[in-house]
C-alpha positions, 0 to 999 in steps of 0.5 A: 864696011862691017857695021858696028854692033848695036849697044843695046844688043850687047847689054842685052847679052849681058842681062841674059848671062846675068839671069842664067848665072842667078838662076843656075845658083839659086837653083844648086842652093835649093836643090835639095842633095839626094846623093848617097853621101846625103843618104850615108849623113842622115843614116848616121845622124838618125838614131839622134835626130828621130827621137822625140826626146832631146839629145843629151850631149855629155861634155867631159871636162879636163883634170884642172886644180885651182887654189883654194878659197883660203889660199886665194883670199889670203892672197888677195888681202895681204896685196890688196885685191877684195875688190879686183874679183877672183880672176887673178894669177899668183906668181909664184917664185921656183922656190915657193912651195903649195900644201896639198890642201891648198889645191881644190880639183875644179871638176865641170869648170874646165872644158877643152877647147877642141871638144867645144870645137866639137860640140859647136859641129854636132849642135849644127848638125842636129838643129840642121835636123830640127832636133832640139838637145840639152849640153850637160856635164856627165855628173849631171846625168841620169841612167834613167836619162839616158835609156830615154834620149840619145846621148853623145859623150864629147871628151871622154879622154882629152888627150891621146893617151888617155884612152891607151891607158883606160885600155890597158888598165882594164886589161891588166884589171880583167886578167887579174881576177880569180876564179 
């Protein structure tokens, strides 16, 4: 006749396995990962997270057109919206026609969802760093800012032709000139 285990010793096994799990997982989350892939990280990241002074991150914003203050006051009064705020859309018909003055380019108002995207991932990555940073519009932006701190230009062209376009007007520019 086989004897039946004990229920202690098998709830001991039990506390035993739990203690080796929790103490394999605590020691992989602070171990510190001195792989080369780490290396190659910080290697990148160093001309950012070394400096002394706060990273400038430049986000470009895209070529958006709003209406006008007069267009969108006139709006508003003739359906009676002073006090709905500005946020509202006018619907125009297919036929309905906008002057030119009637449109106001909205130029640091609009960022692209991708590059917030982009900039949520670098700020993570630089205060991983303890590195602090200012996030800023290029028009808010000095040279003498930028020969002083690193700087990181997210959304210099939005979409994917943009930078083909850059390319092949500078080449068109420079092939141009005369001796």
């Amino acid at each position: 006749m086989i004897a039946a285990p004990k229920r202690g010793g098998r709830r001991r096994v039990y506390i035993v396995l739990a203690l080796v799990v929790i103490a394999i997982s605590a020691a992989l989350i602070w171990t510190p990962w001195d792989g080369p892939q780490n290396a190659r990280f910080h290697a990148f990241w160093s001309p950012w997270t070394s400096s002394r002074n706060p990273v400038i991150i430049a986000i470009g914003s895209n070529a958006v057109y709003r209406l006008s203050d007069n267009l969108a006051d006139q709006y508003a009064r003739t359906h009676g919206l002073q006090t709905q705020g500005e946020e509202f859309f006018v619907p125009f018909g297919p036929d309905d026609t906008i002057r030119g003055i009637d449109l106001v380019p909205a130029e640091t108002s609009f960022v692209a969802l991708g590059d917030v995207a982009a900039v949520s991932h670098v700020v993570a990555n630089i205060t991983r760093q303890k590195q602090s940073f200012q996030e800023r519009f290029p028009n808010d932006i000095s040279f003498a800012e930028l020969r002083n701190s690193p700087s990181l230009l997210i959304g210099g062209f939005n979409k994917r032709n943009d930078a083909g376009t850059h390319q092949k007007a500078e080449v068109r520019a420079a092939s141009t000139k005369r001796d």
